[in-house]
ZATI-406758 format. One record per residue (C-alpha): residue number from 1; residue in one letter; chain; x, y, z. Coordinates in steps of 0.1 Angstrom, whole numbers, plus 5000, padded with zeros to 4 digits. Example, Ala and Ser with C-alpha at 12.3 -4.5 7.8 and 13.67 -1.06 7.14 Angstrom:
BEGIN
ATOM     n   res   chain      X      Y      Z
ATOM     1     A       A   5123   4955   5078
ATOM     2     S       A   5137   4989   5071
//
This chain:
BEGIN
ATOM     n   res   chain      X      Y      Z
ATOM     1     X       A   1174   8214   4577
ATOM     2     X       A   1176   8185   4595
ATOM     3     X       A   1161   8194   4627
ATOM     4     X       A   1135   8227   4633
ATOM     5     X       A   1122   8240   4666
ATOM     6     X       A   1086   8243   4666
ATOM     7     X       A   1069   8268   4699
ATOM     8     X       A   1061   8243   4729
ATOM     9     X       A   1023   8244   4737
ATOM    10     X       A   1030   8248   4774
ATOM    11     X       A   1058   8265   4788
ATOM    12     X       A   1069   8255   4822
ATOM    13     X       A   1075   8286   4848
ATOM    14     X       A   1094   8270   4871
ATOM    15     X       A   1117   8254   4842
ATOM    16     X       A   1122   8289   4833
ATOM    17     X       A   1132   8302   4870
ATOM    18     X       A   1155   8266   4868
ATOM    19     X       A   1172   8274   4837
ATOM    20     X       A   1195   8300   4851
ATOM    21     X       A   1206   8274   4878
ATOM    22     X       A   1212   8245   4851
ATOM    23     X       A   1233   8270   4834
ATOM    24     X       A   1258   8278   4860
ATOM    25     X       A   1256   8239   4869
ATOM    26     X       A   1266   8232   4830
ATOM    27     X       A   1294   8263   4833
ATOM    28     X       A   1309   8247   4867
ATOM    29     X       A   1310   8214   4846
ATOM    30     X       A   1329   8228   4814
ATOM    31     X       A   1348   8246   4832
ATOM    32     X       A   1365   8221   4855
ATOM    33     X       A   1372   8201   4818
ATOM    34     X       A   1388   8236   4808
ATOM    35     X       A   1405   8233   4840
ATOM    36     X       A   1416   8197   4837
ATOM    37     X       A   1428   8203   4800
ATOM    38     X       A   1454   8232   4818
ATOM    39     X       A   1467   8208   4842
ATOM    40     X       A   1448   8218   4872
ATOM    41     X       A   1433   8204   4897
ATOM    42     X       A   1396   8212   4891
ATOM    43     X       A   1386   8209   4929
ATOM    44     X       A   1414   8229   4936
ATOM    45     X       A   1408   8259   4909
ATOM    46     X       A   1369   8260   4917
ATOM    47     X       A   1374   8264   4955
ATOM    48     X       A   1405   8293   4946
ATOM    49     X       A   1377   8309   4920
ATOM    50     X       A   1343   8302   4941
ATOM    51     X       A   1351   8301   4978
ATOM    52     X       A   1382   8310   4989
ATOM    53     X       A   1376   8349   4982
ATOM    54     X       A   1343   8351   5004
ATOM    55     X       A   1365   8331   5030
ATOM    56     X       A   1366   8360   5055
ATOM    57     X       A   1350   8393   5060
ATOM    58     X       A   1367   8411   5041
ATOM    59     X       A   1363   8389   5012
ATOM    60     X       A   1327   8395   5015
ATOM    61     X       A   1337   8434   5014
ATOM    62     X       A   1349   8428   4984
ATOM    63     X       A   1323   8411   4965
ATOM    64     X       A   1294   8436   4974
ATOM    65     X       A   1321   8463   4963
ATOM    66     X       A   1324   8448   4928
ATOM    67     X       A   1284   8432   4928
ATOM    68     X       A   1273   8475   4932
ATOM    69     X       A   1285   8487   4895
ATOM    70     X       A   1267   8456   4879
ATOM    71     X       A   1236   8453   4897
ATOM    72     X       A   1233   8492   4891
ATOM    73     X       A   1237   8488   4857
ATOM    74     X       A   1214   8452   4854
ATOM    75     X       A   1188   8472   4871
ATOM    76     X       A   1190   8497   4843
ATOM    77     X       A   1192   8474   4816
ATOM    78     X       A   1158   8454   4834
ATOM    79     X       A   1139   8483   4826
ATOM    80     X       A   1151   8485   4791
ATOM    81     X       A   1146   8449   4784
ATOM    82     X       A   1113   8449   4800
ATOM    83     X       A   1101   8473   4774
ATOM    84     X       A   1123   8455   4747
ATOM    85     X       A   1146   8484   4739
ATOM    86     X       A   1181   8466   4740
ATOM    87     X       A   1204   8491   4752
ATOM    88     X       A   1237   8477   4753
ATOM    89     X       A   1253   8509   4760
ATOM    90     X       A   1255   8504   4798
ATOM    91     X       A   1294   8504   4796
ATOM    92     X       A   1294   8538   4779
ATOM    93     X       A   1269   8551   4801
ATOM    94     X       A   1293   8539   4834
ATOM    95     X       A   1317   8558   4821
ATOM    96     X       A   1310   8590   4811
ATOM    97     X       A   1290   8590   4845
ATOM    98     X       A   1329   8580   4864
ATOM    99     X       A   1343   8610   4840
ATOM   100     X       A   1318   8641   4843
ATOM   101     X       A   1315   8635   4880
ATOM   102     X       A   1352   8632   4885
ATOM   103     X       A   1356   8662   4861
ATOM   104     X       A   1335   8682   4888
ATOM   105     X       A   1356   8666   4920
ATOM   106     X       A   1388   8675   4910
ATOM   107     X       A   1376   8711   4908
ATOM   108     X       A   1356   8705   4945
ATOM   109     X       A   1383   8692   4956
ATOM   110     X       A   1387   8724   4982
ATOM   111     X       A   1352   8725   4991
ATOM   112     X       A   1343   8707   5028
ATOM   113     X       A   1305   8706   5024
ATOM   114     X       A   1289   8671   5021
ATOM   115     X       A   1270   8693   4993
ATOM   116     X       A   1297   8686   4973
ATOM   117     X       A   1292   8648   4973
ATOM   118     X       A   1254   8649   4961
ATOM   119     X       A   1266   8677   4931
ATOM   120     X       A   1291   8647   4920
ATOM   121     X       A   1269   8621   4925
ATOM   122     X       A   1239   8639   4904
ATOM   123     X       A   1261   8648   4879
ATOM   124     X       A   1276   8616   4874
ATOM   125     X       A   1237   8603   4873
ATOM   126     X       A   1225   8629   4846
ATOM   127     X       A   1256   8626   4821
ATOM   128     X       A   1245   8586   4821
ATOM   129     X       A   1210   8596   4816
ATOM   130     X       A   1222   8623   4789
ATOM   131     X       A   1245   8596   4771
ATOM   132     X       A   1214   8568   4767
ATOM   133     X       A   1192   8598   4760
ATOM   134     X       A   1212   8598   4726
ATOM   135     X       A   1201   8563   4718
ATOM   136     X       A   1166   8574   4726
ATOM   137     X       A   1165   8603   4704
ATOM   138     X       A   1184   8584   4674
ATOM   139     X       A   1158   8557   4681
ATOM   140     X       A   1128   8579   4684
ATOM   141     X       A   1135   8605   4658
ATOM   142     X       A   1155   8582   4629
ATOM   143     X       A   1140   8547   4642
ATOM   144     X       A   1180   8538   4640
ATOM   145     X       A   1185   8503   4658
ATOM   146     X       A   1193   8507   4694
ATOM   147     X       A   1219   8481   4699
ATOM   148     X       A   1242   8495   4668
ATOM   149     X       A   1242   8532   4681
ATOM   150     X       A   1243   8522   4723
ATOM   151     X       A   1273   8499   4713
ATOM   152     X       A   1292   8524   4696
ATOM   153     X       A   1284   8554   4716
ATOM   154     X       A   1301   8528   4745
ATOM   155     X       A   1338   8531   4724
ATOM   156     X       A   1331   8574   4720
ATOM   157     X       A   1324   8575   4760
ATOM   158     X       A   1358   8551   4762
ATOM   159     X       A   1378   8576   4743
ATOM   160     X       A   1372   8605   4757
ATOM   161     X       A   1376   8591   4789
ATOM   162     X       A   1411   8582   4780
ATOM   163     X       A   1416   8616   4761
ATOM   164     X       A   1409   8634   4793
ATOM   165     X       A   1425   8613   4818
ATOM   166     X       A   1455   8620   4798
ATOM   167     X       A   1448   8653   4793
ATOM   168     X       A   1430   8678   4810
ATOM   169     X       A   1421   8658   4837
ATOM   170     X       A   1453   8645   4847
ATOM   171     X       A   1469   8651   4877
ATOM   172     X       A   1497   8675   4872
ATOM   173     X       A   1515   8660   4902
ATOM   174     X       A   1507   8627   4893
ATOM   175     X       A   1544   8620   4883
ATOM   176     X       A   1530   8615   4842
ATOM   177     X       A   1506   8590   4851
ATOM   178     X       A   1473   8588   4837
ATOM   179     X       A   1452   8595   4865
ATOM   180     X       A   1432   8625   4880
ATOM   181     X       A   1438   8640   4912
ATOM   182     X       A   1428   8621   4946
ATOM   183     X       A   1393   8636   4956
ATOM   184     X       A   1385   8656   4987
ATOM   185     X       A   1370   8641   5014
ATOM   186     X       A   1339   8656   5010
ATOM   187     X       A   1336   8643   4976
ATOM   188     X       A   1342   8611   4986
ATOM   189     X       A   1316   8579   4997
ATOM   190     X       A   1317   8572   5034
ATOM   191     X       A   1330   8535   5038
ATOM   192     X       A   1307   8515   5062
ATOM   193     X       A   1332   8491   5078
ATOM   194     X       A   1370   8500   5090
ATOM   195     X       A   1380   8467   5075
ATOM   196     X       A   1369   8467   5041
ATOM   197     X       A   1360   8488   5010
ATOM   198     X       A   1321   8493   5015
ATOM   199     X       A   1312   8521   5010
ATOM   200     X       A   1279   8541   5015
ATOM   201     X       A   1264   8536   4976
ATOM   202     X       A   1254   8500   4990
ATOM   203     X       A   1221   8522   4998
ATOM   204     X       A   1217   8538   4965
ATOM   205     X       A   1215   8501   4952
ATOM   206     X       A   1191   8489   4976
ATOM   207     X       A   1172   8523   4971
ATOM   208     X       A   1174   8513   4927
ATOM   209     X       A   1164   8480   4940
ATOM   210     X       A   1134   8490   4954
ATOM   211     X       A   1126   8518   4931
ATOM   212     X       A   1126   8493   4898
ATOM   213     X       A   1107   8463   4916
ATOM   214     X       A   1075   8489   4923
ATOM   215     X       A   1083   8507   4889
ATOM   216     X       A   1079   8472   4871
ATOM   217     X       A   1057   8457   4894
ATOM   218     X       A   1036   8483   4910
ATOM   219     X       A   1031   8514   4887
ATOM   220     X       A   1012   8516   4858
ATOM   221     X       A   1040   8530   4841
ATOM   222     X       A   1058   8493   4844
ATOM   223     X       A   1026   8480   4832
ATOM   224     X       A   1027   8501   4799
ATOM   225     X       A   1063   8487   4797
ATOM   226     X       A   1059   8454   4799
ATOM   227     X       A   1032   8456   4773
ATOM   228     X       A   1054   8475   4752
ATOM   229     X       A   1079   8448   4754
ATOM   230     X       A   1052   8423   4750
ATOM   231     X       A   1034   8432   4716
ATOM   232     X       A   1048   8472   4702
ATOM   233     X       A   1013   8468   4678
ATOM   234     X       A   0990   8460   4709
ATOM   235     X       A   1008   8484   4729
ATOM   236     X       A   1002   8514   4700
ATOM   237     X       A   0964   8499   4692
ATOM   238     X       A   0958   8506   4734
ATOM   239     X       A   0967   8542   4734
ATOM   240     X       A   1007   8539   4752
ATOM   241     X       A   1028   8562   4739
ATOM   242     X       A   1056   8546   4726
ATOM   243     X       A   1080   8572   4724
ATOM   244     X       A   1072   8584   4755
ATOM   245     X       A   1083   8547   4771
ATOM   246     X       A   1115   8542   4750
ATOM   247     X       A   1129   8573   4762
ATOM   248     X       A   1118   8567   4799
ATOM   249     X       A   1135   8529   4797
ATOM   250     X       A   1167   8543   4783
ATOM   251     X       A   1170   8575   4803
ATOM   252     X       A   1160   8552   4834
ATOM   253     X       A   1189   8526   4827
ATOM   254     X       A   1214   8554   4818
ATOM   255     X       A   1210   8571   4848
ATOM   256     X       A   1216   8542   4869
ATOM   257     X       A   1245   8531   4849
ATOM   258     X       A   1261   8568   4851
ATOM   259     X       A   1254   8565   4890
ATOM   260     X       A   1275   8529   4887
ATOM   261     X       A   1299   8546   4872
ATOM   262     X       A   1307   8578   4893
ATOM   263     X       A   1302   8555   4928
ATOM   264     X       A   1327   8538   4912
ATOM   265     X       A   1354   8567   4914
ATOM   266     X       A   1339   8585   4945
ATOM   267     X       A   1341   8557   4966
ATOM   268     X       A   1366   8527   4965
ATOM   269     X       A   1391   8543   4936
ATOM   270     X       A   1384   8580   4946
ATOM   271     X       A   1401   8592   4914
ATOM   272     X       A   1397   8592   4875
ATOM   273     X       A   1418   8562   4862
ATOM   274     X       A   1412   8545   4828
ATOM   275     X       A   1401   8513   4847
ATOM   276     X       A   1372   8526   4862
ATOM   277     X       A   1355   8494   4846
ATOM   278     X       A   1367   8461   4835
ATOM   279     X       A   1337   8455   4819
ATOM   280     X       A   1312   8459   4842
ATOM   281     X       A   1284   8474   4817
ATOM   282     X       A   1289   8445   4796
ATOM   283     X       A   1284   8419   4823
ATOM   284     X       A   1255   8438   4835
ATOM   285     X       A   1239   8423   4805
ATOM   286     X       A   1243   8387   4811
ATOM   287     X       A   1236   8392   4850
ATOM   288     X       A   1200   8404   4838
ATOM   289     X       A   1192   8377   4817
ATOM   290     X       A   1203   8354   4845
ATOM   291     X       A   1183   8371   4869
ATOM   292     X       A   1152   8371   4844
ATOM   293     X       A   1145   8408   4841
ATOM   294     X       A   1137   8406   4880
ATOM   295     X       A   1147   8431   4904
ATOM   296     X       A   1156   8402   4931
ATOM   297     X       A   1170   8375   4906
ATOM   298     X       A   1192   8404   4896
ATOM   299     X       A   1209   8405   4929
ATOM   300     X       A   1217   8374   4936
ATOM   301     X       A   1231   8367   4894
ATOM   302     X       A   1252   8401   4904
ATOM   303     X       A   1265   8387   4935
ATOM   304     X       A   1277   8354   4913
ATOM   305     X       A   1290   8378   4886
ATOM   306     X       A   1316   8399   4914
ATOM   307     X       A   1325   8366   4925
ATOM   308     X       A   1337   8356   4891
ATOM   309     X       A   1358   8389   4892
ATOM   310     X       A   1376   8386   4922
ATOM   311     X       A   1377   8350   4921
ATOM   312     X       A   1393   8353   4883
ATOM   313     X       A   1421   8379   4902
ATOM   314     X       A   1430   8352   4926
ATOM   315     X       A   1429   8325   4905
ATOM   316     X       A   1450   8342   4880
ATOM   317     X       A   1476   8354   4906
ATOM   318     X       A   1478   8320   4930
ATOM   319     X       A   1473   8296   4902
ATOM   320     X       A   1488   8314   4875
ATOM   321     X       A   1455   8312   4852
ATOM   322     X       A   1450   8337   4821
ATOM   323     X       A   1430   8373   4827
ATOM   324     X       A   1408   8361   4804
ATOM   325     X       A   1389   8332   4827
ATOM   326     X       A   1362   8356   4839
ATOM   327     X       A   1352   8368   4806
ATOM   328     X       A   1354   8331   4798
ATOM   329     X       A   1328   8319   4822
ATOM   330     X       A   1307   8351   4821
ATOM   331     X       A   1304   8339   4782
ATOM   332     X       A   1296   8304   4790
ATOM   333     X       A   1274   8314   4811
ATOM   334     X       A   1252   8332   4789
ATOM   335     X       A   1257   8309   4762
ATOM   336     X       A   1240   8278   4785
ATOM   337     X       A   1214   8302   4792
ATOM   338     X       A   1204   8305   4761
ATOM   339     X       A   1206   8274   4751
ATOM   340     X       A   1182   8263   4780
ATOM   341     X       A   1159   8287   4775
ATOM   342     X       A   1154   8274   4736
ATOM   343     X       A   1153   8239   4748
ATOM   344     X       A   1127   8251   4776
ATOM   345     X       A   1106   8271   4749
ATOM   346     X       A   1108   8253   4716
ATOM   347     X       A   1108   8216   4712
ATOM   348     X       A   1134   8203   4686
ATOM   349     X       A   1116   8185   4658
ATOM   350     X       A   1135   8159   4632
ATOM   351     X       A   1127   8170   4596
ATOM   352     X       A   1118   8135   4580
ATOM   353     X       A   1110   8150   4546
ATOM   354     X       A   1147   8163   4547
ATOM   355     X       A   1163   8131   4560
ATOM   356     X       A   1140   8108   4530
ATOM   357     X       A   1151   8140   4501
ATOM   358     X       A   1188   8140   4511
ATOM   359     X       A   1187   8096   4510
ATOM   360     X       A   1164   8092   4478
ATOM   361     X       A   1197   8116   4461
ATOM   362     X       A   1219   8097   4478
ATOM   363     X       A   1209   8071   4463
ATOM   364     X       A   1200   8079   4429
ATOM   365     X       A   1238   8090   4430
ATOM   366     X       A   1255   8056   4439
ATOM   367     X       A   1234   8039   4412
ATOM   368     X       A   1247   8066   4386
//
């Protein structure tokens, strides 16, 4: 091949903290070129997509409302990265969390204790954990690849969502629609503000926040994990059960993606629809990259991430922009990420012995 990347001796720490911000510079810069190329003003489109939706309070509302599902989920996936088990299930795990909980609320929906509430929630939390526990056992027990089994249990968990929300879940008095029945009000999340949508599971993420940092950080349990991810070999050679810490990282990141998912239809929808999530699993992924596995980066790469949402919704209604310009930049995103992160770590090389083979037979072919 022409060129080859050979390791760097060195790598730089804080080039590696800098590379997230160098990618979001590079996808604000091909993006206003996408934007120019569609006849918009690019000044114009980036304030409509960046700022104007965090213009008043109840923009801001907004944004931690979307940021909770994915930083729930990122969280999750940190643990699971950590330990280099690539669960890419979080999407199926958010949603069979939203259904089993709202299969338990519609039939609460009578019941006036605040009991009923923690019964959702912890349901909604276990059938996540239950889901990824598949993954783990497939892993475990058959050694089958993680990211194969994850990303197709997420399409099962999407269809039987959409079997039961048009079936036994749906609301008989619901006019045909596919959608459960509203909750009760004990089943539901308190909102924290009269003039917005936020809603009391802003706690459970600050409480997963702080839960993961010391897990990771603190606990000799996030130590054994970050070996694991490290070196599987040197992990095995020290005496760390392997199993033991694939099936914690996956049951860990399930259950936080199932507790995404039924905060999700407890609190701001407060019914089963089949657009509990536009993605929110899969997005989860590139907000943990971006945040580098760490509990705090992840907050503040979520926070961009619900910005792209809403600020793709009001671009694509004021401006008349496609749907598809979130998933566009959440994709360049990661992309520039990557491609930073291979600059940062390897060092490109030119392969001279290719470049003199490929001209000597150039050569000996224009004399022939």
């Amino acid at each position: 091949m022409l060129l080859s990347l050979e390791p760097r001796g060195r790598q730089s720490r804080l080039m590696l903290w800098c590379s997230p911000l160098l990618a979001a510079l590079l996808t604000l810069g091909c993006g206003s070129l996408l934007f120019m190329t569609l006849g918009h003003d690019p000044w114009l489109t980036l304030h409509t997509l960046l700022i104007a939706p965090v213009s008043d309070l109840y923009g801001v509302s907004e944004l931690l409302v979307k940021a909770l599902p994915i930083l729930l989920c990122a969280l999750g996936l940190a643990v699971a990265y950590q330990a280099r088990v690539w669960n890419i299930g979080a999407e199926g795990q958010l949603l069979l969390g939203a259904l089993v909980g709202s299969a338990l609320a519609v039939n609460l929906i009578e019941l006036q204790s605040r009991w009923a509430l923690v019964l959702i929630l912890l349901a909604g939390t276990l059938a996540g954990a239950a889901w990824a526990g598949l993954t783990a056992w497939l892993r475990t027990r058959f050694n089958a690849n993680e990211i194969l089994t994850s990303i197709m249990l997420n399409y099962i968990a999407l269809n039987l969502l959409l079997y039961c929300v048009h079936g036994p879940l749906k609301d008989p008095a619901g006019f045909n629609f596919p959608e459960s029945a509203m909750f009760g009000d004990a089943s539901r999340l308190p909102l924290l503000m009269e003039d917005g949508r936020v809603h009391a599971g802003v706690y459970f993420a600050l409480l997963a926040l702080v839960a993961v940092w010391v897990l990771l950080q603190k606990s000799f349990v996030g130590f054994q994990i970050r070996v694991l991810g490290l070196d599987q070999r040197a992990a095995g050679f020290v005496g760390f059960r392997q199993k033991r810490l694939v099936w914690l990282a996956l049951l860990t990141s399930g259950a936080l993606a199932g507790l995404a998912g039924v905060c999700e239809v407890a609190g701001p929808i407060g019914q089963l629809v089949p657009q509990v999530s536009p993605g929110y699993g899969y997005a989860a992924i590139t907000v943990a990259f971006l945040g580098r596995l760490n509990p705090i980066g992840i907050v503040f790469s979520s926070l961009l991430m619900a910005l792209l949402y809403i600020g793709g919704e009001s671009a694509q209604m004021s401006l008349n922009l496609p749907q598809a310009i979130t998933q566009l930049f959440q994709g360049m995103m990661l992309f520039f990420l990557l491609a930073s992160d291979v600059l940062i770590l390897y060092r490109p090389r030119l392969n001279l012995r290719w470049v003199r083979r490929n001209a000597s037979a150039t050569a000996t072919a224009g004399a022939l």
